[in-house]
C-alpha positions as CSV (number, residue, x, y, z in Angstrom):
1,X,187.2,118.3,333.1
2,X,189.8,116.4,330.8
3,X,189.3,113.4,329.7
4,X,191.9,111.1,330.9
5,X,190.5,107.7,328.8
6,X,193.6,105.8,327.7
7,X,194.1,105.8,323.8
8,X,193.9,102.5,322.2
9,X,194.0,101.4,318.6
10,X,194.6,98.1,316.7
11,X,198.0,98.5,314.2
12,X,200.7,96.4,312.9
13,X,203.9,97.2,314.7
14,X,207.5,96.1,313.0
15,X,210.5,96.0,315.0
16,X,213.6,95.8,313.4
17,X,217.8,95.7,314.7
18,X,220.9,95.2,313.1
19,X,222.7,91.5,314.1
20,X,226.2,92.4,315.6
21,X,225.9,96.0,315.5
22,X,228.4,96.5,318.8
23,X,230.9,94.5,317.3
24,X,230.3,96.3,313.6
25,X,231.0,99.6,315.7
26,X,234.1,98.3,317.5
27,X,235.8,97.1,314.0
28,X,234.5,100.4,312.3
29,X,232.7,103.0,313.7
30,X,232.2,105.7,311.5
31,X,232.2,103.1,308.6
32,X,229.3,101.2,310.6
33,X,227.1,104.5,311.4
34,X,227.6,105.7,307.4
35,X,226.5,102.3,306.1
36,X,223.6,102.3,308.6
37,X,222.3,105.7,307.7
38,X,222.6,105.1,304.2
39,X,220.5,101.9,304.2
40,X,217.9,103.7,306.5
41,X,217.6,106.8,304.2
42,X,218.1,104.9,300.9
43,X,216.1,101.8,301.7
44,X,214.5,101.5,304.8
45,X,212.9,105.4,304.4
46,X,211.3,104.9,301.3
47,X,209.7,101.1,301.2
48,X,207.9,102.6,304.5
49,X,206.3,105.6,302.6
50,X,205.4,103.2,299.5
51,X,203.8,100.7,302.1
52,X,202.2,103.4,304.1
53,X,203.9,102.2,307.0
54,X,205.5,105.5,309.7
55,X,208.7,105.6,311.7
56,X,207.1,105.3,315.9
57,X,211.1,105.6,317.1
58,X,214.5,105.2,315.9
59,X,217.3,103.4,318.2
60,X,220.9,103.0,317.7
61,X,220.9,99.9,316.0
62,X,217.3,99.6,314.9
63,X,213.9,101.0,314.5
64,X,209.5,100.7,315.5
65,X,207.3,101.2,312.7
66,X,203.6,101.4,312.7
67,X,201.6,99.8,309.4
68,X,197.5,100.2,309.4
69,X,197.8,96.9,307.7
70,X,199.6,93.8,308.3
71,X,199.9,92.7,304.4
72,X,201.4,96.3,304.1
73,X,203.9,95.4,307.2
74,X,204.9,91.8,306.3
75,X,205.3,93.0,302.6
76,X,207.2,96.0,303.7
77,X,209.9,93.5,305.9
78,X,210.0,91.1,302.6
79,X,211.2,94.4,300.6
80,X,213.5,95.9,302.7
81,X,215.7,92.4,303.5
82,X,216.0,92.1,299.3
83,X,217.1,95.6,298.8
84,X,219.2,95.5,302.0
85,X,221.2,92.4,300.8
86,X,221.1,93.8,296.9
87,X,222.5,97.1,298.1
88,X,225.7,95.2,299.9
89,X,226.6,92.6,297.4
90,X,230.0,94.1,296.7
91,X,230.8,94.2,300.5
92,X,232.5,91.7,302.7
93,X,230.2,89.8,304.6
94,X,231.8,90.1,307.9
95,X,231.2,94.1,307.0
96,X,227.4,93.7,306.0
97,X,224.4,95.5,307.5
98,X,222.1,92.7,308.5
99,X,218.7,93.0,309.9
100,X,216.1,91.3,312.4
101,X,212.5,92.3,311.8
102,X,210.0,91.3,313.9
103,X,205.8,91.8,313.3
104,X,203.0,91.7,315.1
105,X,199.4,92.7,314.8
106,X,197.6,93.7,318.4
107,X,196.6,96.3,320.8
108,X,198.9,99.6,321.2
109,X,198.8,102.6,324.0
110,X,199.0,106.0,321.9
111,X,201.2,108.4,324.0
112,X,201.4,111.1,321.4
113,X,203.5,110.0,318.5
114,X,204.8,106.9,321.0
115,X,203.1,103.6,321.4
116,X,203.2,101.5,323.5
117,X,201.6,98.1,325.3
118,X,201.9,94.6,324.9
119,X,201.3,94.8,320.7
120,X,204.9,96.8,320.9
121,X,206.4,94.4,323.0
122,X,205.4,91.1,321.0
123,X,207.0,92.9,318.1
124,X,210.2,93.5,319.8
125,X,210.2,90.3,321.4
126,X,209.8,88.6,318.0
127,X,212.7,90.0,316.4
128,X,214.7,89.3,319.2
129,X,214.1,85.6,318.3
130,X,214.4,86.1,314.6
131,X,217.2,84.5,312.7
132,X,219.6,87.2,311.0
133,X,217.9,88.4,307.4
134,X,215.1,86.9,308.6
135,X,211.1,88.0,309.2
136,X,209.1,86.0,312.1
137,X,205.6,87.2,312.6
138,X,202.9,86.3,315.4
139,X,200.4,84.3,315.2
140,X,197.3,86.9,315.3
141,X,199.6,88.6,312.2
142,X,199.8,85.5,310.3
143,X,195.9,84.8,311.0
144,X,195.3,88.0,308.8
145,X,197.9,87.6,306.4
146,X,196.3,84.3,304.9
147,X,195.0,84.8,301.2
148,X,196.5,87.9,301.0
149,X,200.0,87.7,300.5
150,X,201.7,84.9,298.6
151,X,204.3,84.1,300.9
152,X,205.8,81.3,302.6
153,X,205.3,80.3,306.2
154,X,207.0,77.7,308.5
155,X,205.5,77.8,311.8
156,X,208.3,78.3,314.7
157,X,206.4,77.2,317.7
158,X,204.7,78.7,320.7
159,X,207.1,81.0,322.1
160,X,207.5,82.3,325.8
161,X,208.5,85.6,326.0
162,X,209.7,88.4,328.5
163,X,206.9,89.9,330.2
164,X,203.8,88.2,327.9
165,X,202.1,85.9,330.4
166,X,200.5,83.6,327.4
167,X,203.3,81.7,324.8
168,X,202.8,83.4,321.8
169,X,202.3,81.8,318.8
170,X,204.7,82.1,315.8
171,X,206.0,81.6,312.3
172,X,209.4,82.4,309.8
173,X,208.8,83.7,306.8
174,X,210.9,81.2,304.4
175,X,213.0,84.2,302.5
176,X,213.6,81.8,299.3
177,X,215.6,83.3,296.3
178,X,216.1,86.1,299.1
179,X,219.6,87.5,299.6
180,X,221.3,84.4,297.2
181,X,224.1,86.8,296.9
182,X,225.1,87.0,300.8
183,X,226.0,83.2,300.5
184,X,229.6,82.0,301.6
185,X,229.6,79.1,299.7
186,X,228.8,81.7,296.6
187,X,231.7,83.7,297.6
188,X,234.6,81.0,298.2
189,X,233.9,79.9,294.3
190,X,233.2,83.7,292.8
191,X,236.7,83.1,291.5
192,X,235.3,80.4,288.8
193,X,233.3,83.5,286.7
194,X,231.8,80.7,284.4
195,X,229.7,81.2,287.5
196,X,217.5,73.4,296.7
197,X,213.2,68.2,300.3
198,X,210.5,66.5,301.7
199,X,211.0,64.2,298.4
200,X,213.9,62.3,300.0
201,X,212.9,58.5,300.3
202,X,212.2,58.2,304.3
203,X,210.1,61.3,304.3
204,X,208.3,60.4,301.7
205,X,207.6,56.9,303.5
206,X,207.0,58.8,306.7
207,X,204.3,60.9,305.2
208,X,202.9,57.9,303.3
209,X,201.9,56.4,307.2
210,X,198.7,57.5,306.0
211,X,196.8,58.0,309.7
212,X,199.2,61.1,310.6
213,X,199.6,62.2,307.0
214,X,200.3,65.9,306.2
215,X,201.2,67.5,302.9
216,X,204.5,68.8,304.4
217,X,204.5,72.6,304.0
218,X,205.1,73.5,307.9
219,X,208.1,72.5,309.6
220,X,208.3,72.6,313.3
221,X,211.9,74.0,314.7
222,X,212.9,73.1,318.0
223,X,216.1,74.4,319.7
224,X,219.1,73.1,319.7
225,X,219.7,70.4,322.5
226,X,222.9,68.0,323.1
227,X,224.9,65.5,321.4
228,X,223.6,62.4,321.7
229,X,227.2,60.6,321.5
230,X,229.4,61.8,324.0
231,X,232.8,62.8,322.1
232,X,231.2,62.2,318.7
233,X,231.9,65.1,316.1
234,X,229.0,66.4,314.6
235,X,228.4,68.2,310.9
236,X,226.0,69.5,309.1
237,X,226.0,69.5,305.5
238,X,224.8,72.6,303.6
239,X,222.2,72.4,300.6
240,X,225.5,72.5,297.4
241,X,224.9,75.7,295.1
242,X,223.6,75.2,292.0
243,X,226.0,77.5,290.2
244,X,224.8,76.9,286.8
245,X,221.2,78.0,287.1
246,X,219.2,75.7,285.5
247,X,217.1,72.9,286.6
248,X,218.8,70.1,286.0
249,X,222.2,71.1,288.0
250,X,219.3,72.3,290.7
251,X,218.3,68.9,291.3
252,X,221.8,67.3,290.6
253,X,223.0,69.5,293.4
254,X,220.5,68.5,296.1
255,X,220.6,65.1,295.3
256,X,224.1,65.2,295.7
257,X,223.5,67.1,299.1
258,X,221.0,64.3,300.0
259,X,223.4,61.6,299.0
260,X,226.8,62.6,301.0
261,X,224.2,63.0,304.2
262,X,223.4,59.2,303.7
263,X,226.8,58.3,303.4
264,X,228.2,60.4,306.1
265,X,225.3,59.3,308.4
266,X,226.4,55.2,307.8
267,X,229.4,56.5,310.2
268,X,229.0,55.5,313.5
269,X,231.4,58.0,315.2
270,X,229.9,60.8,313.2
271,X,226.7,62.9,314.5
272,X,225.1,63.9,311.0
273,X,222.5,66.4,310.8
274,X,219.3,65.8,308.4
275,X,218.5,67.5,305.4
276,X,215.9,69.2,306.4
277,X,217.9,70.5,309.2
278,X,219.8,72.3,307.1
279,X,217.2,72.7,303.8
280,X,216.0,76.2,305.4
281,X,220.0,77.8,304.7
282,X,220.0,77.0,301.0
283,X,220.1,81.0,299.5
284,X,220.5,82.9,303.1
285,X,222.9,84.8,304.3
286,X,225.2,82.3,306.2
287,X,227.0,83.1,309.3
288,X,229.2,79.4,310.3
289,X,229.6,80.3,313.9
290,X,225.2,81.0,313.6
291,X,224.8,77.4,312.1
292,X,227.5,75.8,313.9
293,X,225.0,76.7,316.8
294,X,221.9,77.0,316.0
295,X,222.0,73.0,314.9
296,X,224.5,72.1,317.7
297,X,227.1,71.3,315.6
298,X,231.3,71.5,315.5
299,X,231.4,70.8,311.5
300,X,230.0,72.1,308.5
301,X,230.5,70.9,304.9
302,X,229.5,73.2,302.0
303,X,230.4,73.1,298.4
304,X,229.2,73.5,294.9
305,X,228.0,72.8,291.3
306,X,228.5,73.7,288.0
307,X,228.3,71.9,284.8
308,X,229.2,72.6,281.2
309,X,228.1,70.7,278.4
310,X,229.4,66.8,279.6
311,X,232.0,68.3,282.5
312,X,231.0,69.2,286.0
313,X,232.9,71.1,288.8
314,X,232.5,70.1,292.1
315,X,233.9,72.2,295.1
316,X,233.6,71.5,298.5
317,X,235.0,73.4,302.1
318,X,234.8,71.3,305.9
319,X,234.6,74.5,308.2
320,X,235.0,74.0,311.6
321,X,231.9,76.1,313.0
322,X,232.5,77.7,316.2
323,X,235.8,80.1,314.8
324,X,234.7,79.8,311.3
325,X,238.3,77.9,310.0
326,X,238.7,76.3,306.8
327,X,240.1,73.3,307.6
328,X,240.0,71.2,304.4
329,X,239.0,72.4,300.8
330,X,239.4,70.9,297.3
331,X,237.8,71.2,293.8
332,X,237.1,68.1,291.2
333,X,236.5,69.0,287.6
334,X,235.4,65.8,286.2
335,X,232.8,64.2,283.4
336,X,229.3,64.8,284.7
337,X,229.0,61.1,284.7
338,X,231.8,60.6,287.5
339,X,229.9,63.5,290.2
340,X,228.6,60.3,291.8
341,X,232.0,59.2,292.2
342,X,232.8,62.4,294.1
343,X,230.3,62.6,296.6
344,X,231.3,59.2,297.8
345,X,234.9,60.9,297.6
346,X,233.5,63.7,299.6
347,X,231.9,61.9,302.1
348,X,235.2,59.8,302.4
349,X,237.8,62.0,303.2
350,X,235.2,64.5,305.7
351,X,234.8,60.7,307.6
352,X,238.7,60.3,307.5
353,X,239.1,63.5,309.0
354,X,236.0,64.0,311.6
355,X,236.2,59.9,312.8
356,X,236.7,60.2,316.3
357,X,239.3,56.8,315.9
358,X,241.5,59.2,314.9
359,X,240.7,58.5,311.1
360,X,240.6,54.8,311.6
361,X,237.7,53.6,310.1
362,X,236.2,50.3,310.1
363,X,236.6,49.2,306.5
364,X,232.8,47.7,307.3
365,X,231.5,50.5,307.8
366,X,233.4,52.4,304.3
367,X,231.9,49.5,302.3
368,X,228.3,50.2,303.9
369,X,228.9,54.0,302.7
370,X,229.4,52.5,299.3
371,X,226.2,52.7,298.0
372,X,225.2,51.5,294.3
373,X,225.9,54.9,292.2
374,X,224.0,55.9,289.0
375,X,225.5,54.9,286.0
376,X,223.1,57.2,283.5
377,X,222.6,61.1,284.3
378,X,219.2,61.3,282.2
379,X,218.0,58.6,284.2
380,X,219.0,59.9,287.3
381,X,217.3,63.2,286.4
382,X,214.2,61.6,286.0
383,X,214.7,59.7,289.2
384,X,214.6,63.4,291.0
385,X,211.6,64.9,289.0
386,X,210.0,61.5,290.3
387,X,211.2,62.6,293.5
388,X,210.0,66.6,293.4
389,X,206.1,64.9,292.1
390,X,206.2,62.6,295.1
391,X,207.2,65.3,297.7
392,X,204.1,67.7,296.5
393,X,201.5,65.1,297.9
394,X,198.0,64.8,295.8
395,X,197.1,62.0,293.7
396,X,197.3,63.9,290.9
397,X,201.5,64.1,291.9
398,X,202.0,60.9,292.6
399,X,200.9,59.5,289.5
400,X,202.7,62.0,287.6
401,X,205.7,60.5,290.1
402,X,205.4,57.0,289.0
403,X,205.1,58.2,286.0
404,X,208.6,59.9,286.6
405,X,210.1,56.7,287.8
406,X,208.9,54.3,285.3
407,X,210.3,56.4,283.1
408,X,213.9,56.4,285.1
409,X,214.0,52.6,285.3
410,X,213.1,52.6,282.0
411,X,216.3,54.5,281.3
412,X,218.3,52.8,283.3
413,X,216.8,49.0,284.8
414,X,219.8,49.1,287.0
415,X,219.0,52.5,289.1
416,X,218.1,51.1,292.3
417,X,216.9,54.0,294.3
418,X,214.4,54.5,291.4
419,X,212.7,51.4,292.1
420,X,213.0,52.3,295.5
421,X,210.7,55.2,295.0
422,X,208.7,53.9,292.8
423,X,207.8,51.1,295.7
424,X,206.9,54.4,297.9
425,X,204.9,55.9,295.3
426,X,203.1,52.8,294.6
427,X,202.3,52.6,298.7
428,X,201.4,55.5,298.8
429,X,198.4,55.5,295.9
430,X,196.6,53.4,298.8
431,X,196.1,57.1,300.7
432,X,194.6,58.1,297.6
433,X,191.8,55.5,297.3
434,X,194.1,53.0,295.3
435,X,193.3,49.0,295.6
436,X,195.5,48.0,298.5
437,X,196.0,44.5,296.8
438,X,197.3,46.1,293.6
439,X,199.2,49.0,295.0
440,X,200.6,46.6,297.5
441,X,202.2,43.9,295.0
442,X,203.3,46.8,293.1
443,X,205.5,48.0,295.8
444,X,206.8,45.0,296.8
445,X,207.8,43.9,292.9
446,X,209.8,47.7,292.7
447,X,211.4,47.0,296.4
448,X,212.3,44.0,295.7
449,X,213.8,44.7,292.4
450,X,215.7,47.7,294.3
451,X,216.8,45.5,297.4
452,X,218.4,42.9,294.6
453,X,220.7,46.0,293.3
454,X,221.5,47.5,296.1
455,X,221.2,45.4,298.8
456,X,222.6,47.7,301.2
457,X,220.9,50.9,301.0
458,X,219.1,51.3,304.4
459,X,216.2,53.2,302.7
460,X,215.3,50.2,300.8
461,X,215.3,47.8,304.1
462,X,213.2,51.0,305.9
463,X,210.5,51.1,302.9
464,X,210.3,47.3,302.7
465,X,209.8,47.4,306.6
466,X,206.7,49.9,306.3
467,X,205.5,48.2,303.5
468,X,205.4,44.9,305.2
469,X,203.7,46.7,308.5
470,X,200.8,47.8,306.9
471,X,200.2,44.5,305.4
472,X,200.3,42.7,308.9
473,X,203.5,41.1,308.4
474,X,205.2,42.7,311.7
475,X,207.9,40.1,312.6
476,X,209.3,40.7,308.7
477,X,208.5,44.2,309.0
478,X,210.4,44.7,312.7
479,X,213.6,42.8,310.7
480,X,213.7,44.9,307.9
481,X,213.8,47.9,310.2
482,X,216.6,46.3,312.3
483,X,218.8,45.7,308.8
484,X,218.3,49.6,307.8
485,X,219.3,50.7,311.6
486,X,222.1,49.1,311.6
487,X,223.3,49.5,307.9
488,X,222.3,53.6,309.0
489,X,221.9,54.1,312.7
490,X,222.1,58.1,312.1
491,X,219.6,58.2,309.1
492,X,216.6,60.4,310.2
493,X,214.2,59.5,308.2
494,X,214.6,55.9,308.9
495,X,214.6,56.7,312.3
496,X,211.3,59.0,312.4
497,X,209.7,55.8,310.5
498,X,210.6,53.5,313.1
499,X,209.5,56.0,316.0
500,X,206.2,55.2,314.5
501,X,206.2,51.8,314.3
502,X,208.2,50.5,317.6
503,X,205.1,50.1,320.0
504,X,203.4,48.4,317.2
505,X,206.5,45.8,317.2
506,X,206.0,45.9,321.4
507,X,209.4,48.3,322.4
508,X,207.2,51.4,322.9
509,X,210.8,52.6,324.7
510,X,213.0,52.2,321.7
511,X,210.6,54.3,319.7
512,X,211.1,57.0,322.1
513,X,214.9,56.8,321.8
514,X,214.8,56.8,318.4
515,X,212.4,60.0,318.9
516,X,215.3,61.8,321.0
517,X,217.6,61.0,318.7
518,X,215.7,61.7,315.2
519,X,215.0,65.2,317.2
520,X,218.8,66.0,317.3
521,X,219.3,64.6,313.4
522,X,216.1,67.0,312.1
523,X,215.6,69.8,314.7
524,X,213.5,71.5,311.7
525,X,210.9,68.6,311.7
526,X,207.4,68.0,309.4
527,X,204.4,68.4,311.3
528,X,203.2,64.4,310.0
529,X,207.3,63.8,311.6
530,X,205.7,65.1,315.3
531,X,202.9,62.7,315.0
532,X,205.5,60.2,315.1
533,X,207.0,61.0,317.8
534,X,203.8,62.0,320.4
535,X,203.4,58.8,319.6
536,X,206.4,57.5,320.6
537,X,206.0,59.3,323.9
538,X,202.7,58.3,324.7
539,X,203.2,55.0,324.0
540,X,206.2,54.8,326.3
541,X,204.7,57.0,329.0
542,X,206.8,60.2,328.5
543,X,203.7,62.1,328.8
544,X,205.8,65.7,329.6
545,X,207.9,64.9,326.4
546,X,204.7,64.3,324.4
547,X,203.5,67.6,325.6
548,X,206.2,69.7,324.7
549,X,205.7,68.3,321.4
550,X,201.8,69.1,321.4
551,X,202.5,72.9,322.7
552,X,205.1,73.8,319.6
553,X,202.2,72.5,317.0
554,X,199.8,75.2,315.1
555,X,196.6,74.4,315.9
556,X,195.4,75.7,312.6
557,X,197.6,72.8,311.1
558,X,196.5,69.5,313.7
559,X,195.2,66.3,312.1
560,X,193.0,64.4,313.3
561,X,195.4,62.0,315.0
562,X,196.8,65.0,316.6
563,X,193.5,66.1,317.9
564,X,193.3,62.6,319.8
565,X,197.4,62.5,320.8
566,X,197.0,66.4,322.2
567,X,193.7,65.5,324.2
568,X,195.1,61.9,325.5
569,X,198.3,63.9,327.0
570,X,196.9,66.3,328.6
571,X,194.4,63.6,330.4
572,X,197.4,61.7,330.9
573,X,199.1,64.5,332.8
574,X,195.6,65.3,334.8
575,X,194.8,68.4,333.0
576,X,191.1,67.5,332.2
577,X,190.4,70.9,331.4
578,X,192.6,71.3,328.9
579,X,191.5,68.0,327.2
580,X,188.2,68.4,327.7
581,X,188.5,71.9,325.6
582,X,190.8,69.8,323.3
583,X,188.1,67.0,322.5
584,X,185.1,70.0,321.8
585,X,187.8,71.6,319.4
586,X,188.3,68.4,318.1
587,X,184.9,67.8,317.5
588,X,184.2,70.6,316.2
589,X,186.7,70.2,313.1
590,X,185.6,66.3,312.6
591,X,182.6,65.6,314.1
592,X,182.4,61.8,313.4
593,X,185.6,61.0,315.5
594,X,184.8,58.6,318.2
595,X,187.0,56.3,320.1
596,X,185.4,53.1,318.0
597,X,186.1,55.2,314.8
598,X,189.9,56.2,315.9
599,X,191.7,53.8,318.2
600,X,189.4,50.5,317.5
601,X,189.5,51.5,313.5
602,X,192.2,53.2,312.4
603,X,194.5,50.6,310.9
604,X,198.3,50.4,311.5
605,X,198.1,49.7,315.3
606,X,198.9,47.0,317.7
607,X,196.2,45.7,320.2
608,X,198.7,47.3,323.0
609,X,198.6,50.3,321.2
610,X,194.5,50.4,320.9
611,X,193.7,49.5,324.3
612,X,196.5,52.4,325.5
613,X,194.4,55.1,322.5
614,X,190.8,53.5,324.4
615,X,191.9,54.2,327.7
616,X,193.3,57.6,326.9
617,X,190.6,59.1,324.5
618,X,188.2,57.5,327.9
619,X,190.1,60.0,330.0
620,X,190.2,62.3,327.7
621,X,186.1,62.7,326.9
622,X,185.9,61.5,323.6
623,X,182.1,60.0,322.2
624,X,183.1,56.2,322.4
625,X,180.6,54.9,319.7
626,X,180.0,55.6,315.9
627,X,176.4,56.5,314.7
628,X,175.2,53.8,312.2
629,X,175.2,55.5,309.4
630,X,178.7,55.7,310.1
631,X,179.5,52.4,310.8
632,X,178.1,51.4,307.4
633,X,181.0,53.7,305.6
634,X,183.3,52.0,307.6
635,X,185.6,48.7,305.7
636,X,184.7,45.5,307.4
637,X,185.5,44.5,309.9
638,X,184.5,47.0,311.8
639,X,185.4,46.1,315.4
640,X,182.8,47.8,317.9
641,X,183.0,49.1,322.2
642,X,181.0,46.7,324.3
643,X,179.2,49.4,325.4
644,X,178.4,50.0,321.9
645,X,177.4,46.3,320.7
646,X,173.5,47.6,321.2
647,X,173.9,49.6,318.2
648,X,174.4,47.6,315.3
649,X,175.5,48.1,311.8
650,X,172.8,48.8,309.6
């Protein structure tokens, strides 16, 4: 009799479909079916045979392939989205071929040549999500693909999908130097044929609260979700092209970027997103009405770069989002020196235009926007390549970043965001075994130095506020918080920073607002940014808001801290299962962690905010003393569990 077993094997399956292919076809049907079938033969065909990857199923508007390796699959997507865009750049974007590809490595039913089963459907589901040009991958794919392929990944959360009764874990592949030449913003200035982050100030301060610290490489997305202002017009600011090419212009350009989100964000009736909202567009394709909602907003601001010899050209285009119309435009050539000038120019007339006062502004408020420019571009170049050292997060890059911005002050004493960041490099040496006395009074000289040139630039008041936390001084610290929030109300970073500090100054509720709002600013937030804000939550009792922020974090990428907040909220919420699998994980990966160790020991909190961490990592099953051998590694003083007090330090 036949066998009737059920054919199973393990493959890599890639889905892929073409973004607005029904409206492609209304506009141009045959046009549309041609293009299609020439990229499918001319591109798609072959990088499949040279990755040993087959064709399961063509549809319309897309296609299933089968890889017997996922490096071969991922590798495969990679290649096909550059020759795709490469083989269109002479088109009209509107007219473009554009593809989704989603990948996943499971279990598939054979049926013939068919397959079929939840590995297809995971496939198809994750392209489905993907963002246009883009590659998303699941999580058992990108658990193969580590060492293997030198690719970036940004992990995208735990997904629920149609049909798949577990969220599914998944990440973007960060398509870099990928497509450049599908850009709008390259387009608008092609005329001109003379023709990119976590270094900004507050982040680096955010990542410098050394108890959640992570080196930044994984982002966390969330959705988009609501204004927070009711009326208020929101923008997002595109990273400017560097049109140029080289180095230099590069990080001219993104400081610029950085600089006109400041002083947009010092508006109060403006909603301004973050940079690293908008970081992950710099070099995609870029569809307005896709951004306009993908990051919730009405505005966007693009422009561009380009300097020759001691001139530069500045462009820049306000485009409002959801019908994609210009609605202001204009182009400075000016001495390289004066680009400073223009950004606050920039910034000036988008304000004028977007305030919802119908352009009245409160002159207050244009004079906060004034911050102190940079009077010396070498300086200021060296100010950004302390910035870049700073954002790569070793000890070996930090002192090559004070290194930077000695040199920058040097250059120029009067550059005031230099000694700002040289303050948060010198902090920051403490994560890396520095003497906290030394690295201490060397931050507070630079601040201080930076605060008397500037004296108000909200990131200055943020980073003297953090650095006077962690030396105790809270009431100065909670006032130097206040100044920056109100001289920047929208600034994420600063708001992140505070998040993390509010309980400690005893408004555990304020933190969480500035959480909700941060969240809007920055829906593309660092993974060391969500330790923040579980925080927040848990110190203000929003337990179910805490846990949506512990069910969008990798595992593989949890810190210790995070360990403790994801047990403590799911004891919180009663699910003592789930935290008592969370504390053996936990243990596993750190197996000193005890509640003595972490919420009696860990410095930076209040004694509201350790008796909360005891009573939740109690729930939660946590060891509650320290060996001795342990407690003699500990700094004095070591403060101990009653229940503990039997076993003394050796």
């Amino acid at each position: 009799m036949a066998s009737t077993r059920t054919e199973r094997r393990l493959a890599a399956i890639l889905a892929a479909d073409v973004v607005g292919y029904s409206r492609l076809v209304e506009q141009d049907e045959e046009g549309t079916l041609i293009a299609f079938r020439d990229i499918r033969g001319g591109v798609i065909s072959p990088l499949l045979a040279e990755h040993r990857g087959r064709i399961v199923k063509l549809m319309g508007d897309g296609l299933l392939a089968e890889f017997g390796s996922v490096v071969d699959a991922v590798a495969c997507a990679l290649a096909i989205q550059a020759a795709t865009a490469a083989r269109q750049d002479d088109i009209l974007p509107e007219r473009r071929i554009v593809f989704r590809i989603g990948i996943n490595l499971g279990d598939v039913v054979v049926e013939g040549e068919d397959l079929l089963g939840n590995g297809v459907n995971i496939a198809a589901r994750l392209e489905q999500l993907c963002e246009p040009g883009g590659v998303m991958v699941s999580g058992t794919a990108y658990d193969h693909l580590k060492g293997k392929l030198n690719v970036p990944f940004d992990f995208a959360g735990q997904k629920r999908v149609k049909n798949i009764s577990q969220p599914v874990r998944t990440y973007t592949l960060r398509m870099e130097g990928v497509q450049r030449s599908w850009s709008w913003r390259t387009r608008l200035v092609r005329r001109w044929h003379l023709a990119a982050t976590l270094a900004a100030v507050l982040l680096v301060i955010g990542l410098g609260l050394w108890w959640w610290s992570q080196r930044g490489e994984t982002t966390i997305s969330e959705p988009a979700i609501g204004e927070t202002g009711i009326g208020k017009p929101s923008i997002a600011v595109l990273p400017f092209d560097n049109l140029g090419g080289d180095g230099a212009t590069g990080r001219l350009a993104a400081g610029v970027t950085e600089d006109i989100i400041t002083d947009l964000s010092r508006y109060r009736d403006l909603d301004v997103m973050a940079r690293n909202a908008t970081a992950a567009y710099a070099g995609k394709p870029i569809d307005i009405r896709s951004v306009g909602k993908a990051l919730n907003v009405r505005y966007v601001l693009g422009g561009s770069i380009q300097r020759s010899g001691e001139q530069v050209r500045v462009t820049a285009q306000l485009i409002e989002a959801d019908r994609g119309t210009h609605l202001w435009s204009e182009r400075w050539d000016r001495p390289a020196i004066d680009v400073f000038a223009v950004q606050a120019e920039v910034a000036e007339q988008v304000a004028t235009r977007l305030a919802a006062s119908g352009g009245a502004i409160p002159e207050a408020e244009r004079a906060a926007s004034r911050r102190a420019r940079p009077e010396d571009l070498k300086a200021y170049d060296l100010y950004r390549l302390g910035q870049e050292a700073m954002g790569r997060f070793t000890k070996e890059s930090v002192e090559e970043a004070i290194r930077w911005l000695e040199q920058a002050v040097d250059q120029d004493p009067k550059l005031a965001r230099a000694w700002v960041a040289l303050a948060a490099a010198h902090d920051l040496t403490m994560h890396y075994g520095a003497d906290a006395d030394t690295a201490r009074a060397a931050a507070m000289q630079a601040i201080r130095r930076g605060l008397e040139l500037d004296p108000v630039d909200a990131a200055a008041h943020a980073t003297l506020g953090h650095i006077l936390g962690m030396a105790g001084d809270l009431p100065r610290a909670e006032a130097e918080f206040e100044t920056a929030l109100r001289l920047n109300p929208s600034d994420a970073g600063i708001l992140t920073n505070y998040a993390g500090w509010a309980s400690t100054f005893g408004d555990p509720e304020r933190g969480a607002q500035a959480t909700d709002r941060a969240m809007r600013l920055n829906p593309n937030y660092s993974v060391s940014a969500a330790g923040f804000y579980r925080l927040a939550y848990l110190m203000a009792g929003r337990y179910e808001d805490a846990l949506h922020l512990v069910e969008r974090e990798d595992p593989q990428t949890r810190t210790r801290g995070g360990w403790v907040q994801a047990a403590v909220t799911y004891a919180a919420l009663g699910r003592q299962e789930e935290a008592r699998a969370t504390v053996l994980e936990a243990l596993k990966r750190h197996p000193n962690l005890t509640i003595e160790s972490f919420a009696l020991n860990s410095p930076g909190y209040s004694d509201a905010e350790r008796q909360r961490l005891v009573e939740g990592m109690q729930s939660a099953g946590f060891p509650p003393c320290t060996k001795p051998e342990q407690l003699q590694a500990m700094p004095a003083p070591v403060h101990r569990l009653p229940e503990c007090q039997t076993v003394s330090p050796p």
